[in-house]
N, C-alpha and C positions, 0 to 999 in steps of 0.2 A: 198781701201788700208788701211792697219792699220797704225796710226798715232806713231809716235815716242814718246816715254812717254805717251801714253795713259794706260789707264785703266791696272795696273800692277797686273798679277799674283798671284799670291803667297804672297802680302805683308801680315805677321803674325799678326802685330798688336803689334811687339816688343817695347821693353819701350826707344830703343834707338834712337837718334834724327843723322838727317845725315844731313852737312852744306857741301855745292858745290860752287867752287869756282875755277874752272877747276879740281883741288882732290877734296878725299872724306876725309873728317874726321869723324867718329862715337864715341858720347859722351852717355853715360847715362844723362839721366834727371835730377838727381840730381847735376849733374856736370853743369849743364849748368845754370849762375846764370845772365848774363847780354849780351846777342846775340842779332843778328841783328833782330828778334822777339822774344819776351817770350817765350814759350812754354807753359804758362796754356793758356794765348790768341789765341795761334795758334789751340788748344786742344777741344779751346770752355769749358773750367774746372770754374767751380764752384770758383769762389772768394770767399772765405769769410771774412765776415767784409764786405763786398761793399754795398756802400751805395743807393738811388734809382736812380743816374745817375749812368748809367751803361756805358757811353762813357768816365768816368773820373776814372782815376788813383790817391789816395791818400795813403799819405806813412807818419809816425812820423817823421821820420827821412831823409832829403832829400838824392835822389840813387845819389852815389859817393862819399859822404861824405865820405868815410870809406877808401877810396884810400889816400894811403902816399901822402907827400906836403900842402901846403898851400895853402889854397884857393884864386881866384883869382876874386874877385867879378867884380871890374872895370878895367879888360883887357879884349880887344878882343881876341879872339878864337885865330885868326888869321890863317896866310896860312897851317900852313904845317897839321890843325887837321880841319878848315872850310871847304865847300866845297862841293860835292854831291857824295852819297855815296850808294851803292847799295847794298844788300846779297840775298841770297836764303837757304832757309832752306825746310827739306826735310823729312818729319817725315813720321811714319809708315802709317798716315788716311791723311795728310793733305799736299798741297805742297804748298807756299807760298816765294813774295817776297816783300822786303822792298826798299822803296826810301827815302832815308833822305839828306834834303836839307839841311846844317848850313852855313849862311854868315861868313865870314872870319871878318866881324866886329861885330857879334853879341858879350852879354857880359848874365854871372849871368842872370837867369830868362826873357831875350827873347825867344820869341816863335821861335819855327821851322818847317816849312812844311813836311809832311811826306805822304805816300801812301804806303799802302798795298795789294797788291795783291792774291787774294789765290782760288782756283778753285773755283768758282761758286759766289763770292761774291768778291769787290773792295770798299776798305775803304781811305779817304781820310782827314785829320786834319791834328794838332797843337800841338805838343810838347812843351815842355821849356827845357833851360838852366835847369838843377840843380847842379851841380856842375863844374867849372873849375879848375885847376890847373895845376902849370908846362907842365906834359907830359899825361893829362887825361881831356876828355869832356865827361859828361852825360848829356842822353836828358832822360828825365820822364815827369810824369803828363799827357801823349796824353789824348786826348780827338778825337774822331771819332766826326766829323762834315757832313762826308756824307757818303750812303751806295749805292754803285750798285749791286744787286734790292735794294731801296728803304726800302720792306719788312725785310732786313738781321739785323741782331742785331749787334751792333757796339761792343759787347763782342767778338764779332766770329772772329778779326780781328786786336783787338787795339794792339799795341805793347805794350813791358814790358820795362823795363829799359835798353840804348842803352850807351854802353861803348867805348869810340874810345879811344886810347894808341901810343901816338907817343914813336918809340923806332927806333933809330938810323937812322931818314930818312926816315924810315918806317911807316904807319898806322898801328893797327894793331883794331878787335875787339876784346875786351878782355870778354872772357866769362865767367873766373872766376880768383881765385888767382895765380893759376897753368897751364892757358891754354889760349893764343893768337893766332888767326889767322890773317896773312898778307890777307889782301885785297887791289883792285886798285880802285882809282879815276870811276866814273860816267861821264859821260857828265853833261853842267850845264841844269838849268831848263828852259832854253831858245831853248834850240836844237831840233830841228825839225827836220823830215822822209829826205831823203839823195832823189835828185829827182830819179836818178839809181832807187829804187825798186818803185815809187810810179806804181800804173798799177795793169791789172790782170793778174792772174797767172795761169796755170791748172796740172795737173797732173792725167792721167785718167780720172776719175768723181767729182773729188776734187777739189773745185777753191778758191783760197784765192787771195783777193782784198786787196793793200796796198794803204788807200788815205794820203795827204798834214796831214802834222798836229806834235804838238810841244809834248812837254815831258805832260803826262796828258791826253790826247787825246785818243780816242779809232781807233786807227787808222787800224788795223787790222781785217779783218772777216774772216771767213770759212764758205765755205759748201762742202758736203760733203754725201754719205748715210751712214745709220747706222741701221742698224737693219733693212733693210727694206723700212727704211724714207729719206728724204733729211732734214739734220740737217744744223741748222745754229750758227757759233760761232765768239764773238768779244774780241778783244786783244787791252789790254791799253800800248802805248808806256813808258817804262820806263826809256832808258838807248842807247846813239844813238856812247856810246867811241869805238874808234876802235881798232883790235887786236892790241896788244903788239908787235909780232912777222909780223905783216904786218902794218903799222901807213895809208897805201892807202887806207886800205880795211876802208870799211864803213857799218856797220852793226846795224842791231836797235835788242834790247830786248825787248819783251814784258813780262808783267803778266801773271801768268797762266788767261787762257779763260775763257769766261762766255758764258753761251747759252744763245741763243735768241728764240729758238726754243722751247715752252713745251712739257717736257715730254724729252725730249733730252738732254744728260750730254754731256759736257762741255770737252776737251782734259785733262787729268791729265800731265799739260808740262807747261814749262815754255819757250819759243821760242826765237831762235834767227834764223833772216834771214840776208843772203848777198847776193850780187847778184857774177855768176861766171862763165866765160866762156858765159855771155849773157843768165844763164839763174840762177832762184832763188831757192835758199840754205836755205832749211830748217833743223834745228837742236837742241838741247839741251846737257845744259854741264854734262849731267847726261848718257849719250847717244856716239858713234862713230859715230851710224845711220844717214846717211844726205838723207831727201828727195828732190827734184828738180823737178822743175816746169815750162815751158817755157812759154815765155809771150803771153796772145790771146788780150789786149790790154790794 
């Protein structure tokens, strides 16, 4: 069966960038100056100026600096902009997602964990602090400390400068001077697979296995034929919050997939499951399409 957000169509190779969030908003490139990924890192685009670590972001001028207010070197972040914070961005070649951890007590130049996700490769480091103020936190400088394959370039991956905007109550990332999007809370980075889907699954000829395991964790596999072959594919838990509109339901995200399989690509999706009705809900926010799978154990 064909998988939901797999390998799309028709995509042109257009210059504009699509972020999902249950809508769709679509910005030009140039518009897009501080999202929940860069866009030349998402792009794989030629830095220039970068120097021979290719895992490290340097900038003259620290990113935020340029946001109204006063900087706030020795406060904490605090609640209403610390916290765990998820996006997905959705561009013409490339689908990825971001997880950014900030403690509610970090300050000025603490590090921050971060993980990205993007079809065929998962990156995982360290941000900092570069600026705070009143109603604005920037995280820059990532540096990529690990790649899944191993062989992936931590260019292909690293984030660009990450803008969160508290505005009446609200989060917001701020992508540029002119354009914020509301986004919600994450789960923390403590949260672990819900026992409801741990188990296998099937559908047809298609079996996805959900094991135990915390935010980080590859907790998800497929398989699956494709072409002819039995293909195998693994999914890193990101994000375990539950809908808005249901607070019972309990559902996990993952990263877009990686193969494990050579010679075998990888689902172009970014997944969410729940379990429903006793049996399991697959889907993406890009998507109405829900696959379903009943349990073989």
């Amino acid at each position: 069966m064909a998988l939901d957000g797999d390998d799309r169509a028709g995509r042109n190779g257009s210059s504009s960038r699509r972020l999902r969030f249950g809508l769709t908003l679509t910005v030009t490139v140039g518009a897009v100056v501080a999202l929940g990924i860069g866009v030349p890192a998402l792009a794989g685009a030629a830095r220039s100026g970068s120097g021979p670590d290719e895992a490290t972001v340097s900038a003259a001028a620290a990113p935020g600096s340029e946001l109204p207010g006063k900087e706030l070197p020795d406060t904490p972040v605090g609640a209403q902009l610390g916290g765990s914070w998820t996006s997905l961005l959705d561009e013409s070649d490339a689908l990825s997602m971001l997880r950014l951890d900030i403690p509610v007590s970090a300050r000025t130049g603490d590090a921050v964990p971060f993980t990205v996700g993007k079809a065929g490769v998962l990156c995982t480091g360290e941000a900092r602090i570069t600026s705070h103020k009143e109603r604005y936190v920037t995280v820059a400088d990532a540096k990529v400390t690990r790649t899944t394959p191993t062989t992936a370039s931590p260019a292909s991956c690293r984030p660009d400068a990450i803008t969160l905007e508290g505005m009446d109550g609200t989060v917001m990332w701020r992508a540029s001077s002119k354009m914020s999007i509301q986004i919600d809370r994450a789960s923390g980075p403590a949260s672990t697979v819900p026992a409801a889907l741990v188990g296998t699954w099937r559908d047809g000829d298609e079996t996805v296995r959900i094991a135990k395991g915390r935010i980080g964790d590859a907790v998800v596999t497929g398989t699956r034929t494709d072409a002819g072959r039995r293909c195998t594919w693994s999914a890193t838990l990101m994000d375990t919050a539950p809908f808005q509109s249901d607070p019972s339901t309990h559902p996990i995200a993952v990263a877009p997939a990686l193969s494990t399989t050579p010679g075998c690509k990888a689902p172009y999706a970014a997944y969410r499951f729940h379990v429903e009705n006793g049996e399991l809900v697959r889907w993406t926010m890009a998507s109405s399409h829900k696959d379903r799978f009943t349990r073989a154990g």
